[in-house]
C-alpha positions as CSV (number, residue, x, y, z in Angstrom):
1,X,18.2,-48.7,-10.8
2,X,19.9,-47.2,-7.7
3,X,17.3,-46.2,-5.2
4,X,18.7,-42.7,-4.7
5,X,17.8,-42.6,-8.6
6,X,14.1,-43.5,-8.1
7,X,13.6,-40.8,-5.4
8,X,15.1,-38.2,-7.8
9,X,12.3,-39.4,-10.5
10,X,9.7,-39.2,-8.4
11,X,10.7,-35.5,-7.1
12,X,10.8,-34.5,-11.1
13,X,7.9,-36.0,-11.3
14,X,6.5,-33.9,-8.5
15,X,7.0,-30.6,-9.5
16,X,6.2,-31.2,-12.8
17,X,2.9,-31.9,-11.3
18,X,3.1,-28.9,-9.7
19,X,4.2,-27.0,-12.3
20,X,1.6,-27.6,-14.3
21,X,-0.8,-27.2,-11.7
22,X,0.4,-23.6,-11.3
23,X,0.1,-22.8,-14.7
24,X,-3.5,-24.0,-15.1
25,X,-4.1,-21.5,-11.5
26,X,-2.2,-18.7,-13.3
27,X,-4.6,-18.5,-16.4
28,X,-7.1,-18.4,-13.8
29,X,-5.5,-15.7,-11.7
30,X,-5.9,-13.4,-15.2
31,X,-9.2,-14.6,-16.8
32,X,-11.1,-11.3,-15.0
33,X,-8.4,-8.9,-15.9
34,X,-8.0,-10.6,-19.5
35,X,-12.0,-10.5,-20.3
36,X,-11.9,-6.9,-18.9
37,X,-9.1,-5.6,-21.2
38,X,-11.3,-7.5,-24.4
39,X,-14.0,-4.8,-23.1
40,X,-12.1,-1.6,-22.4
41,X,-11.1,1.5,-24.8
42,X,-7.4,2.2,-25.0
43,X,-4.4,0.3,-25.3
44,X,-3.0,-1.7,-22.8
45,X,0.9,-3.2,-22.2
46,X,1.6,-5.1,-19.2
47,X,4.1,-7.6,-17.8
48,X,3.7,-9.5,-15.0
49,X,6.9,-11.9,-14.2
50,X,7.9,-14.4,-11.4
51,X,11.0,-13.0,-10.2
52,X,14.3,-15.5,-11.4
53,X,11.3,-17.0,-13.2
54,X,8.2,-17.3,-16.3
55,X,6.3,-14.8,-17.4
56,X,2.8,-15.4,-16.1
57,X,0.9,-11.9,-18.0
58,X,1.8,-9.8,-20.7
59,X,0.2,-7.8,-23.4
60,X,2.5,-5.5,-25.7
61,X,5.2,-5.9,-23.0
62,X,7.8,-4.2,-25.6
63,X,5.4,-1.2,-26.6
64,X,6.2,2.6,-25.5
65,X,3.6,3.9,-23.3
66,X,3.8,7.5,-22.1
67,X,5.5,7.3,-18.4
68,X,3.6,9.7,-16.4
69,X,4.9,9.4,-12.9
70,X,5.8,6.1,-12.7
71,X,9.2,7.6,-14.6
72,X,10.1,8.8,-10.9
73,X,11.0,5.3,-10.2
74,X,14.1,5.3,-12.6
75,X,15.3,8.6,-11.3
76,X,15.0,7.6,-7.9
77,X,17.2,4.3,-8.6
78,X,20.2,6.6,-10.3
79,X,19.7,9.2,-7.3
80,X,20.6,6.0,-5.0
81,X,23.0,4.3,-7.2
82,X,25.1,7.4,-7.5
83,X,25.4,8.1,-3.6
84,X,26.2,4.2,-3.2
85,X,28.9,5.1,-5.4
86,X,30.3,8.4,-3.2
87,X,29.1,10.5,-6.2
88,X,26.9,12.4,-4.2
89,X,25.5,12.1,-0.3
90,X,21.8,11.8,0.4
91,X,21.6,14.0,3.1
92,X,23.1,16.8,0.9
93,X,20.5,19.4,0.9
94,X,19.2,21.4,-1.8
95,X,16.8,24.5,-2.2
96,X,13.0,24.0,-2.4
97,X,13.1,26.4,-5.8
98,X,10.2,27.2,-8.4
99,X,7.3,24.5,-7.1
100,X,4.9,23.3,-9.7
101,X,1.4,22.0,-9.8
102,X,0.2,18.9,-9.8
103,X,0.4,15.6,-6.6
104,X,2.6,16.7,-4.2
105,X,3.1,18.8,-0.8
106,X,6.5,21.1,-1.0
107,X,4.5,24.0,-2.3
108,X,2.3,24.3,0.4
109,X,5.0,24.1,3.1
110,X,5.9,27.6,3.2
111,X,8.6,27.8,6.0
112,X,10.4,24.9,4.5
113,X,13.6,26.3,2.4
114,X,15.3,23.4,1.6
115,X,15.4,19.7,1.9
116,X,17.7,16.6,2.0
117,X,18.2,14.8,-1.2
118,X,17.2,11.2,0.7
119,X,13.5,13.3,1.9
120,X,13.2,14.8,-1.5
121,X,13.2,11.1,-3.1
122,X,10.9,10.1,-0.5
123,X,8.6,12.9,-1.4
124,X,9.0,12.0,-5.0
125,X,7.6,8.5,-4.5
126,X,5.6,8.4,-1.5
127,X,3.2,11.7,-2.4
128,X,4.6,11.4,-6.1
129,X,5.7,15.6,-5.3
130,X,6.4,17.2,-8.6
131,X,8.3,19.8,-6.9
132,X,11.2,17.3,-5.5
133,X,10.6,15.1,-8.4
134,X,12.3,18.4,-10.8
135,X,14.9,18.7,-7.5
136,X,16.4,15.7,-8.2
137,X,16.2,16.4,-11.9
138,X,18.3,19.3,-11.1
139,X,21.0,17.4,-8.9
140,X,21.4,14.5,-11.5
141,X,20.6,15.9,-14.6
142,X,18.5,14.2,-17.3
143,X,21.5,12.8,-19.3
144,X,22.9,11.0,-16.2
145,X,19.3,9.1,-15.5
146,X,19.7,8.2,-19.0
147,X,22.7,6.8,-18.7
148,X,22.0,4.8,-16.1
149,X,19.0,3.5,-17.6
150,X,21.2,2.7,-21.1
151,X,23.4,0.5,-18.6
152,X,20.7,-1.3,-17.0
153,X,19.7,-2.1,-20.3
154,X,16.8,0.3,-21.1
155,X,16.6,1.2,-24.7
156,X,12.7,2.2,-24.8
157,X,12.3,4.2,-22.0
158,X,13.6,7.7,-21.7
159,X,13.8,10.4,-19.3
160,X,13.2,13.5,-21.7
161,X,11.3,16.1,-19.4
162,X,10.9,17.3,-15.8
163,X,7.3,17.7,-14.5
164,X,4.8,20.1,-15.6
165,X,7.4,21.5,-18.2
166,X,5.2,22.6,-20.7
167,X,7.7,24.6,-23.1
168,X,9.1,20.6,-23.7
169,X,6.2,19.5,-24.0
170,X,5.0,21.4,-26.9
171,X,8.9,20.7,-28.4
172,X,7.4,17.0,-28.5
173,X,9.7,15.9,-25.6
174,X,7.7,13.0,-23.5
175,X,8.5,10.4,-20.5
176,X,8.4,7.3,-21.9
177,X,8.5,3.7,-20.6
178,X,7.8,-0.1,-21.6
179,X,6.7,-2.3,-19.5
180,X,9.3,-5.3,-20.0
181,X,11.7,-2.4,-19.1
182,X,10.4,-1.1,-16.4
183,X,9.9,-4.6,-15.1
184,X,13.0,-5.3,-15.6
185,X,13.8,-2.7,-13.3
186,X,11.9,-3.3,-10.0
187,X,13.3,-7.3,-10.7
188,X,16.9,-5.9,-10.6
189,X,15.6,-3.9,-7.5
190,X,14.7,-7.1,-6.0
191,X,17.8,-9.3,-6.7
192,X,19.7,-6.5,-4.8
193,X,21.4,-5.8,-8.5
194,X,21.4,-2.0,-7.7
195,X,24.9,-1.2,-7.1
196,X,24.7,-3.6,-3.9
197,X,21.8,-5.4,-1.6
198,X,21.7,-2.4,0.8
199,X,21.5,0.5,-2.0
200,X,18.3,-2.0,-3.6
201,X,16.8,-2.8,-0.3
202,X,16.7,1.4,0.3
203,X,15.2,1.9,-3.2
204,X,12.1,-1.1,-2.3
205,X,11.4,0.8,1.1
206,X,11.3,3.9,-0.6
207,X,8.8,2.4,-3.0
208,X,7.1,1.0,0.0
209,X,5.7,4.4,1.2
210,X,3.9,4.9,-1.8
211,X,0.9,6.2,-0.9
212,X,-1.5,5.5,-3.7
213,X,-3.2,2.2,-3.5
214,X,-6.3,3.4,-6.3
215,X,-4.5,1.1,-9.5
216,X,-2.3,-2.2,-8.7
217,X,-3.3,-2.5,-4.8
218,X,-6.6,-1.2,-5.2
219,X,-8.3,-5.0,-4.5
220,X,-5.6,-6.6,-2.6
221,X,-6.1,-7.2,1.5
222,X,-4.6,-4.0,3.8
223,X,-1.4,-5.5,5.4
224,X,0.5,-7.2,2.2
225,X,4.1,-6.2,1.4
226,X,3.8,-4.5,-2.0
227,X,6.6,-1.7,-3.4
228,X,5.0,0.4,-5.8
229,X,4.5,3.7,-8.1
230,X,1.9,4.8,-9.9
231,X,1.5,7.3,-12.5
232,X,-1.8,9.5,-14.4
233,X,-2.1,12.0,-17.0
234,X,-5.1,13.1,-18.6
235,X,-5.4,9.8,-20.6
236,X,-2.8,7.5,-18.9
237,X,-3.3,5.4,-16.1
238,X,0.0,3.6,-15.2
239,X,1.2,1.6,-12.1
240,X,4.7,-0.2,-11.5
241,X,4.9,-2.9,-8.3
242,X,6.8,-5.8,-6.1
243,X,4.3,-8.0,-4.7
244,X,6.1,-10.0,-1.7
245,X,4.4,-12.9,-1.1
246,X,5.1,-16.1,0.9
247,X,5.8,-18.6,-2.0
248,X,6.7,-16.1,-4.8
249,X,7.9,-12.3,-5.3
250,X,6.2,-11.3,-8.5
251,X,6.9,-8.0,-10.4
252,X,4.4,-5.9,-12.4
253,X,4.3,-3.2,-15.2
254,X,1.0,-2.1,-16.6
255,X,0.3,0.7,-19.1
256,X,-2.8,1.9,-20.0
257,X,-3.2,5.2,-23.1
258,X,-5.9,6.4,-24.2
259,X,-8.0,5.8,-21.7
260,X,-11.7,7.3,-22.1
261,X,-12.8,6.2,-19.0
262,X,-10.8,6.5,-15.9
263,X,-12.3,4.5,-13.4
264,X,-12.9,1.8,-15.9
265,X,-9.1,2.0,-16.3
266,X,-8.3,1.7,-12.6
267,X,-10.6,-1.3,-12.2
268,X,-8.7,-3.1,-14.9
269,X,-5.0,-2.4,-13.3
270,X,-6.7,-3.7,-9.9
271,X,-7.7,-7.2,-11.5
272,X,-4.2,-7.1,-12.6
273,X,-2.6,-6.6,-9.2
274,X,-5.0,-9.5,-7.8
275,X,-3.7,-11.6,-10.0
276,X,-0.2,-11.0,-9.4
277,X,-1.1,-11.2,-5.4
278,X,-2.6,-14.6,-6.1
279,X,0.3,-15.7,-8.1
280,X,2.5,-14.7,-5.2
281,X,0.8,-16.5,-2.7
282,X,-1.3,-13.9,-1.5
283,X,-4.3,-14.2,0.0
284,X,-7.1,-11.6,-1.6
285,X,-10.3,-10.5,-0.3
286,X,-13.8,-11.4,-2.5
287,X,-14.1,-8.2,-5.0
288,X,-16.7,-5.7,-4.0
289,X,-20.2,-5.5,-5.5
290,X,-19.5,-3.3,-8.2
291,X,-16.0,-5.1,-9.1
292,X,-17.2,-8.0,-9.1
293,X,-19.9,-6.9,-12.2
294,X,-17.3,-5.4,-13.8
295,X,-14.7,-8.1,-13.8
């Protein structure tokens, strides 16, 4: 045997080693978030998935969950796709319109009468604004997200409403999402598969500014490069990230319906996110008292 030959075996043998090793840590990364969903009311899909890589966490991963505002994430992606492809400039500017309830901070600004598509989808994500979020609904049009999301392979979710449209609502028209599919998405985000690297690289920054850190980030260390958006109704507690971390970039989708309590909801999607932070490399602070009984 040629000595170039032996060195090879022993790398194989190596990072099957480590392979393995990681597997055994990844079970261990999930065991609080897997004994927490066991205990907690409602139904729960999730995937958590090395990107180019295995799936390390999934429950229901195919299911249809209702999207809440983590839907804004998709519309946000066709918004950029289209100006990378001259169909429409970002710093067009469009009127501020009919404002709607809900998250958000256009319908308090009374002297501002319109704004750029590019702050509008900032808005969207960032303070997850319902009043830009139905802007950009507007611009695009429902039917072009949804072609967008057909091409990227999304045959679950669908873009069927704008917010706090209630006459749709009662005509049984819902966001909907899975969470291999939206996955899916944030991994295509990361591979720079939207339209180019730069028009990705945009979207992830966007995604950056998300203010809400209560689900997925809610026990991870302040400082950490994570890309997310979350999204709540009444009963639905959803949260859609890119954890960056030194050794790994690891995406996440988790769904959570009807939840009866909210906070125990939130506490489960933070386990979550801690595992994926682990599984990136990440280091995590101890869980707090009341975690920590919980998990």
């Amino acid at each position: 045997m040629k000595l170039a030959e032996v060195f090879m075996d022993v790398a194989e043998l190596d990072h099957e080693r480590e392979s393995r090793r990681y597997a055994r840590a990844v079970q261990e990364f999930f065991a609080a978030a897997r004994a927490g969903l066991d205990r907690t009311h409602g139904v729960t899909g999730v995937v958590v998935r090395e990107v180019g890589g295995n799936t390390l966490f999934s429950q229901r991963p195919d299911e249809v969950f209702p999207a809440a505002s983590v839907i804004k994430i998709p519309l946000v992606m066709a918004l950029y796709a289209d100006a990378a492809e001259g169909r429409l400039s970002l710093e067009e500017r469009v009127p501020v319109g009919e404002t709607v309830g809900g998250t958000g901070i256009l319908g308090d600004l009374h002297d501002v009468r319109d704004v750029s598509l590019r702050d509008l989808a900032m808005l969207a994500i960032a303070l997850s604004d319902n009043t830009a979020t139905n802007r950009l609904i507007d611009r695009l049009g429902l039917a072009r997200v949804d072609a967008r999301m057909a091409a990227w392979g999304c045959v679950r979710t669908k873009f069927a409403r704008g917010m706090f449209d209630w006459d749709a609502q009662r005509r049984g028209l819902e966001n909907v999402a899975s969470p291999s599919e939206m996955a899916a998405l944030l991994e295509r985000l990361v591979c720079g598969e939207l339209v180019d690297r730069a028009t990705s690289d945009a979207v992830v920054a966007v995604l950056e500014r998300c203010q809400d850190d209560a689900m997925l980030r809610r026990y991870l260390a302040k400082g950490g490069r994570v890309a997310n958006k979350t999204g709540t109704l009444e009963a639905t507690r959803n949260d859609a990230a890119i954890v960056f971390g030194p050794s790994r970039t690891v995406v996440v989708a988790a769904f959570m319906r009807e939840v009866r309590d909210g906070l125990a909801a939130i506490h489960i999607l933070g386990l979550i996110g801690r595992g994926a932070a682990r599984a990136a490399g990440l280091d995590v602070p101890p869980l707090p008292f009341d975690a920590a009984a919980g998990a």
